[in-house]
C-alpha positions in Angstrom: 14.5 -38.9 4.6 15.1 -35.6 3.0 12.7 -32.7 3.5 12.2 -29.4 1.4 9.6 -26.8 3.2 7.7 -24.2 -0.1 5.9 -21.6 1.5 3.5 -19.4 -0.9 0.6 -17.4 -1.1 -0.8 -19.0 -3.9 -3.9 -20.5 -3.5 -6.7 -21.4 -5.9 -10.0 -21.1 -4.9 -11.0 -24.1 -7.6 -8.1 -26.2 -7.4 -9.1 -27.7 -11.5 -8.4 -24.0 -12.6 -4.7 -23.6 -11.0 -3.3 -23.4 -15.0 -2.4 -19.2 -15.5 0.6 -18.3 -14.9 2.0 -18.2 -11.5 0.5 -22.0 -11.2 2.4 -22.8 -14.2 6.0 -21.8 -12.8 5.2 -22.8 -9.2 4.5 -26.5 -11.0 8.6 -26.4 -12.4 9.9 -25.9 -9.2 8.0 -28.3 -7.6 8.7 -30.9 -10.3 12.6 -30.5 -9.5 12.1 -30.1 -5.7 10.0 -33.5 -6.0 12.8 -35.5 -8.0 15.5 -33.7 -5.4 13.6 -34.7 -2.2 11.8 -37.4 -0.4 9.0 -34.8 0.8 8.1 -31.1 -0.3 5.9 -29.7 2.4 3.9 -27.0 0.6 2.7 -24.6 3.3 0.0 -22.2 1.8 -1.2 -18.8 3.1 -5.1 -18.8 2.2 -7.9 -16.6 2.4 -9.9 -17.5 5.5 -13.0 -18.0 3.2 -11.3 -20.2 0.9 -10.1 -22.8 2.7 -12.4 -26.0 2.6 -11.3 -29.1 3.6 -12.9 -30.6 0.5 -10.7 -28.1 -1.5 -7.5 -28.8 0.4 -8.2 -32.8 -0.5 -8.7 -32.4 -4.0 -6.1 -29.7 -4.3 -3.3 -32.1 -2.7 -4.2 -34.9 -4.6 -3.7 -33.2 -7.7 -0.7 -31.1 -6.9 0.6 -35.2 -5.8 -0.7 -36.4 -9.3 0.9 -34.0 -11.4 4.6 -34.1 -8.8 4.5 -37.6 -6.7 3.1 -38.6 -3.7 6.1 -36.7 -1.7 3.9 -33.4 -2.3 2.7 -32.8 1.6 0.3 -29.8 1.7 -0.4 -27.7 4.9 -3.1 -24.6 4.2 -3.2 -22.0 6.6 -5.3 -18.7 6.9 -4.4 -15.1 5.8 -4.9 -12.5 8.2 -7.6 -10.3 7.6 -7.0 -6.6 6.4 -7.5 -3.8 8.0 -11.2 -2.6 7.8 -11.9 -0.5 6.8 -8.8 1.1 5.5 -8.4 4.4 6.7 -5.5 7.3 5.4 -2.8 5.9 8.2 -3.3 2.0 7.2 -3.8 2.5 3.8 -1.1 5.1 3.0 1.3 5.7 5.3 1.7 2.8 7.5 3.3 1.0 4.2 5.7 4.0 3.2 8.2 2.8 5.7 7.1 -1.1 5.9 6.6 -3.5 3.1 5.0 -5.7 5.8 2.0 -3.0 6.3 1.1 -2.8 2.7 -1.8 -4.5 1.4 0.0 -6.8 -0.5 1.6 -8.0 2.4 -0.4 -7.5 5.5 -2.1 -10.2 5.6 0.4 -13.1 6.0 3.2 -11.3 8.4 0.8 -11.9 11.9 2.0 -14.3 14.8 -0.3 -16.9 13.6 1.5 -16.8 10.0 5.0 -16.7 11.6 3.5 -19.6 14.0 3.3 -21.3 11.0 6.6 -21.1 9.3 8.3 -21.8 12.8 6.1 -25.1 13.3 7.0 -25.8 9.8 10.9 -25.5 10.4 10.9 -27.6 13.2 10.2 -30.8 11.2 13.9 -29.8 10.0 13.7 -29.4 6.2 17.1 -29.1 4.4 15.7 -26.1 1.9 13.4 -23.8 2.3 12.1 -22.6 -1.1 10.4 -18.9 -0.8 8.1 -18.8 -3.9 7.3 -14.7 -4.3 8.1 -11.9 -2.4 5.3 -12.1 0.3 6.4 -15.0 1.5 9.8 -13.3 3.3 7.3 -11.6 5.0 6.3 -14.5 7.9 10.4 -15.7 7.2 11.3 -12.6 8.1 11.3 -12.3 12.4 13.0 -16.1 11.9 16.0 -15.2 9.7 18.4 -14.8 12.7 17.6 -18.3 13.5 17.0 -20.1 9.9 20.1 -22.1 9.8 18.8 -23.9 6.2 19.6 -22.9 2.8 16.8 -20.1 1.3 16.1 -20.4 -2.4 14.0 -17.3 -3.6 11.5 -17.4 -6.5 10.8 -13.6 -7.1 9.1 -14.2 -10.8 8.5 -10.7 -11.4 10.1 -7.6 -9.9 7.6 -6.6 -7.6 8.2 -3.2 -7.4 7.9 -2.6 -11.1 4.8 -4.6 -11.3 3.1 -2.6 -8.2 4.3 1.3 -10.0 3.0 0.1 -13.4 -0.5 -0.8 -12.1 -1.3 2.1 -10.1 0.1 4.7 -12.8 -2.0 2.9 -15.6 -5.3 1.5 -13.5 -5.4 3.5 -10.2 -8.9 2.5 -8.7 -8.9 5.8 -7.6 -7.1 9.2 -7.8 -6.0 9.2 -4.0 -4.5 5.7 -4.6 -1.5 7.0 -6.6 -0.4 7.5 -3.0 0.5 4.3 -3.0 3.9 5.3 -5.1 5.1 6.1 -2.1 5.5 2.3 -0.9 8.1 1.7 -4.2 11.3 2.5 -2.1 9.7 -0.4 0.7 9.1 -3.0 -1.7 12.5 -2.1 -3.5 14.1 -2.7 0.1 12.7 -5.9 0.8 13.0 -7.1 -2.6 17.7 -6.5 -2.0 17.1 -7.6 1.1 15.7 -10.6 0.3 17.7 -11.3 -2.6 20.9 -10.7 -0.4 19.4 -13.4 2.3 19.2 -15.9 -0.4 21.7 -18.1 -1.6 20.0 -17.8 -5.4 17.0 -16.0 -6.4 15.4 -16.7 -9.3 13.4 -14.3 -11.9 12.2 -15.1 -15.4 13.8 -13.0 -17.9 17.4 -11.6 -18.6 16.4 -8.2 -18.2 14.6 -8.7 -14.8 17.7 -10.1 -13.7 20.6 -7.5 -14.7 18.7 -5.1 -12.7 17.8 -7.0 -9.8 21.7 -8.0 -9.7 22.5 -4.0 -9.9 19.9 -3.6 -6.9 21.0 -5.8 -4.7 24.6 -5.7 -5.8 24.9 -9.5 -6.1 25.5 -11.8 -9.0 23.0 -14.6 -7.4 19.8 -13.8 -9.3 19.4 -16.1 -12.2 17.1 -16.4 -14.9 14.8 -19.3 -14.4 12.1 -18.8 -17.7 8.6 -19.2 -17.4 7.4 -22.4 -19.5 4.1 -24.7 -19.8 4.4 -28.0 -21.2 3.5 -27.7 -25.0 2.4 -30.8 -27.6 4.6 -32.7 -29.4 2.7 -32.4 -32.6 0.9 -29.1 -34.2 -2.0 -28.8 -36.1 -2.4 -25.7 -38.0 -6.1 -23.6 -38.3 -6.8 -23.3 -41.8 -10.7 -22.7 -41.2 -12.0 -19.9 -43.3 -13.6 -18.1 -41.0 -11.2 -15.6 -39.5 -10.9 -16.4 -35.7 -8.4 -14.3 -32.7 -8.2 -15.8 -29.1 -6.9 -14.1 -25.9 -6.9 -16.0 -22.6 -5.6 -15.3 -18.9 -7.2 -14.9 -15.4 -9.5 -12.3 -15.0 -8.2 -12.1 -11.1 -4.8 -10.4 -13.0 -5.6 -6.8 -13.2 -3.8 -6.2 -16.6 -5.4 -9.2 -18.5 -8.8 -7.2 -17.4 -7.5 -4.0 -18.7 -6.2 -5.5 -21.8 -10.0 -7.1 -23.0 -11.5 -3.8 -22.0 -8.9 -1.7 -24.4 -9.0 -4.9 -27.5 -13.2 -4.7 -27.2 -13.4 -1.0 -27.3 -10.7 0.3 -29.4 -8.7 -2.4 -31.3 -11.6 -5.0 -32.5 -13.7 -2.7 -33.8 -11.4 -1.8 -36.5 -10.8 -5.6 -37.5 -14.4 -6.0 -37.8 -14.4 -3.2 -40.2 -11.8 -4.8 -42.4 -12.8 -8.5 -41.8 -16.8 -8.9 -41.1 -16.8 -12.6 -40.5 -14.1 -12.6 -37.7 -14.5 -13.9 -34.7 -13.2 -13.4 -31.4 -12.4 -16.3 -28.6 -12.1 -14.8 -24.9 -11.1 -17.8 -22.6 -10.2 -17.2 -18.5 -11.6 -17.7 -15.3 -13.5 -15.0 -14.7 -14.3 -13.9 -17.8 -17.8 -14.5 -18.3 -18.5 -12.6 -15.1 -16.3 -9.5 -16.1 -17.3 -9.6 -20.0 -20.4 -11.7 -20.4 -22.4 -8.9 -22.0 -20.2 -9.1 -24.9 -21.2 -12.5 -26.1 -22.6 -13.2 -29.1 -21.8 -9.6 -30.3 -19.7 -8.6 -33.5 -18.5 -12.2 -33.5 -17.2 -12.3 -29.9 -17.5 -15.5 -27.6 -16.9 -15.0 -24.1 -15.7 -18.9 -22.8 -14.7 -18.6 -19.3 -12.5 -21.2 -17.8 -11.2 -23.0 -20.9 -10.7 -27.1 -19.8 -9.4 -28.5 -23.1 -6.4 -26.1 -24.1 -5.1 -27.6 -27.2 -8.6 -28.0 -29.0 -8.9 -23.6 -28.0 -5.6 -23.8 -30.1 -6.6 -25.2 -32.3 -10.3 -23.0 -33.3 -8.0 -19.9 -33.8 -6.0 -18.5 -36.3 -4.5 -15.9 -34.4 -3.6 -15.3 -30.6 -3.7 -11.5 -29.0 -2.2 -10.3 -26.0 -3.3 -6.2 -26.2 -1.6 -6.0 -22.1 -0.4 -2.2 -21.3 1.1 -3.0 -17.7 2.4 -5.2 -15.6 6.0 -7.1 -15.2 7.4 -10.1 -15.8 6.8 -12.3 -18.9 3.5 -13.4 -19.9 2.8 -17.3 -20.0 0.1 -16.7 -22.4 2.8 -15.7 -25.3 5.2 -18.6 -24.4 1.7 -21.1 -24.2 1.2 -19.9 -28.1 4.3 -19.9 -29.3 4.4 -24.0 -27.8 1.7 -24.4 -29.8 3.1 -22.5 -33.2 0.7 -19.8 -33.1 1.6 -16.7 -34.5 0.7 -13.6 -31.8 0.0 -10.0 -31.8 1.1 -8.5 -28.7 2.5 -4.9 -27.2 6.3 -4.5 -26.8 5.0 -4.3 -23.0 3.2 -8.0 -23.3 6.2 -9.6 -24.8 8.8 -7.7 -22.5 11.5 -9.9 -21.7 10.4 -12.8 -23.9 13.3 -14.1 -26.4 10.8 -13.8 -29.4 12.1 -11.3 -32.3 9.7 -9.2 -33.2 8.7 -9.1 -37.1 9.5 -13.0 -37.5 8.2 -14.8 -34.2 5.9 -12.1 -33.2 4.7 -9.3 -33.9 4.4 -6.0 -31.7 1.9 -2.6 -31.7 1.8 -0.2 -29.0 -1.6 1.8 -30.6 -4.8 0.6 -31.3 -4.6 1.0 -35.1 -1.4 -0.5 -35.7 -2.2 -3.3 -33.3 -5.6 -4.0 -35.6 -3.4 -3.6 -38.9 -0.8 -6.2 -37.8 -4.3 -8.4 -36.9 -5.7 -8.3 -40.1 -2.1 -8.5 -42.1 -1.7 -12.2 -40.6 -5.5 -12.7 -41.4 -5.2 -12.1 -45.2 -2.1 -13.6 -45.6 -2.2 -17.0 -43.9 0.9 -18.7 -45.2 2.9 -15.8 -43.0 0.7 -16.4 -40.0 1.7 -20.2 -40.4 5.5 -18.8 -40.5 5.6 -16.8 -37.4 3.8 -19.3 -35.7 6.6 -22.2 -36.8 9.5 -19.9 -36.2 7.7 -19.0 -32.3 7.4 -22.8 -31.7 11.3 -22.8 -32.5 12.0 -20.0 -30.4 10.2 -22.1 -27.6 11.9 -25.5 -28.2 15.4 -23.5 -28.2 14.5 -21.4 -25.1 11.2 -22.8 -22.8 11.9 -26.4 -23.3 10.5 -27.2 -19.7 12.5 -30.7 -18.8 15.6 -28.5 -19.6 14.4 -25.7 -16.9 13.6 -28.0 -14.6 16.9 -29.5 -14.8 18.2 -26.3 -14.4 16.3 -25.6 -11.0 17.3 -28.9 -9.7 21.3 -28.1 -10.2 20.9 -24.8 -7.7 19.2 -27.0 -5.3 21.6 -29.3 -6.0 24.3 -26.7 -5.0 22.3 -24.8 -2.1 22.2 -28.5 -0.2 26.4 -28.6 -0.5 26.3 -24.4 0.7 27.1 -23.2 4.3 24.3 -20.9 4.9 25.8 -18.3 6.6 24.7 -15.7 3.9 22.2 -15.2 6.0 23.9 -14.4 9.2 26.4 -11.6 6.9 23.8 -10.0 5.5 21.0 -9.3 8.3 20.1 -6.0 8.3 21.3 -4.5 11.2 
């Protein structure tokens, strides 16, 4: 019987709302580690206070509904953080270590490496690292890990941690925290270099990744969802936007905050009537004293994606920072909406701008392009047909999965010794 071990850090705390965007990739790699393997172990790092064996249940019989009854799932507790965090711990502890950040802390203790070493011993023939954080447990057992490594990085950390505390530090002091860049920039080659592939979502991501490491084993694996066959078009007369995401993501919050004070004002002013559709866990709580003013609906958690779709003209994603490439933008363009989005939201993302998408950095312009689509509705229907082309031609998911499955297929034929030439010494 052939065994695949995934360890991650992804957890949700209501296992029906595991749908944004890290749950959405984490799904294609398990589908093709499910149709490459008997059994894919899927050991968990979760907060202490999350963990319910009621949760655990449900959360494994849906991840084995959606992948095949193969899907094994073992949840084990985070460490707590240091509390409170104090100067040393918070600062400077993590300027030399990636492993005493906060990001990271919290799944690198003995009972975490415990873990991953119990998890080994029932002899997997892949281990499948999904995120950055997870190398941190791997990491006291990589002299000894005599199995083939396959690295999902998504995003390039490092980017993603200097763009959030340059736009959104939580507080002045905590731009001290660009200090830990070099650490996570480490680890990130070093891990990369362990690997015998590493995956990331977006050509860009990649060339530098490949130049940081000085390897030609990262490879673009694109973010996808599964889209409908068949797209019905919004022709209601009432002008209505939509922008949804987890309100856990720091930059999806930013970006409401920055589209309800700056840019949807000005599109009320040119279009009265319009209405505006926020969907997201979360979002209720963050936004809720917003609904049911100046035409805005605050949904929360949406369960029925395609008939969201299908109430809006328009989809916005007004994000200023963050990394990667957003699910949100490929999700709309599967269902042939046309978007408005900053060059930073639809970084990396084969769209062109202009005729699958179109792009505003400032408030103004972003409103402008807005209400363009909104009075003329036969180019709205156009950019949303050519983005649904763009996403058959480049996110078709069976054809990424198939694509994940060959570099299993070609790390289970590998002699792992990559490992053993490039530990750091």
């Amino acid at each position: 019987m052939t065994r695949a071990l995934v360890i991650t850090r992804a957890w949700p705390q209501h296992p029906e709302q595991a749908t944004h965007g890290i749950y959405q990739r984490l799904s294609m790699f398990l589908d093709a580690l499910c149709q490459s393997f008997d059994t894919v172990e899927v050991l968990v790092f979760a907060p202490p206070n999350h963990i319910h064996q009621a949760n655990t249940l449900r959360y494994e019989a849906l991840l084995q509904g959606k992948h095949g009854m193969g899907i094994q799932l073992n949840v084990h507790p985070r460490s707590p953080n240091p509390n409170p965090w104090n100067l040393k711990s918070r600062y400077l502890a993590g300027i030399t270590s990636i492993d005493q950040q906060e990001d990271y802390i919290n799944i690198g203790g003995p009972n975490q490496v415990k873990a991953v070493q119990a998890a080994l011993a029932r002899k997997p023939a892949l281990v499948f690292a999904h995120r950055l954080h997870t190398f941190t447990p791997l990491w006291p057992l990589l002299p000894v890990l005599k199995v083939p490594v396959l690295f999902d990085m998504d995003d390039i950390e490092h980017r993603a941690l200097a763009r959030t505390i340059i736009a959104q530090p939580l507080w002045p002091s905590e731009r001290l925290r660009l200090m830990h860049v070099p650490a996570v920039m480490w680890r990130e080659r070093q891990a990369i270099r362990l690997s015998l592939a590493s995956f990331v979502c977006s050509q860009d991501d990649a060339t530098a990744l490949r130049k940081l490491a000085t390897t030609e084993t990262v490879h673009v694996i694109p973010n996808t969802v599964n889209a409908p066959n068949h797209i019905h078009h919004n022709t209601n007369s009432v002008d209505t936007l939509g922008f949804i995401g987890s309100f856990a993501h720091t930059p999806n919050v930013d970006a409401v905050q920055w589209l309800l004070a700056d840019i949807w004002p000005q599109i009320r002013r040119a279009r009265p009537n319009a209405r505006l559709r926020i969907g997201g866990a979360g979002s209720q709580q963050l936004f809720g004293n917003a609904h049911g003013k100046d035409g805005v609906e605050i949904l929360d958690f949406v369960d029925d994606l395609g008939a969201y779709y299908q109430s809006l003209n328009l989809v916005i994603a007004p994000l200023r920072f963050g990394a990667g490439t957003r699910v949100k933008i490929i999700e709309a363009a599967g269902y042939a909406m046309p978007v408005v989005s900053t060059s930073l939201g639809a970084e990396g993302l084969a769209l062109s701008n202009g005729t699958e998408i179109l792009l505003a950095d400032k408030a103004d312009h972003f409103a402008d392009q807005c209400v363009q689509l909104l009075e003329n509705q036969g180019s709205a229907i156009e950019v949303g047909r050519a983005a649904r082309r763009c996403f058959e031609q480049h996110y078709n998911r069976n054809a990424i999965v198939e694509s994940i499955k060959v570099h299993i297929a070609r790390a289970l034929v590998a002699t792992p010794n990559i490992i053993q030439k490039n530990l750091p010494m």
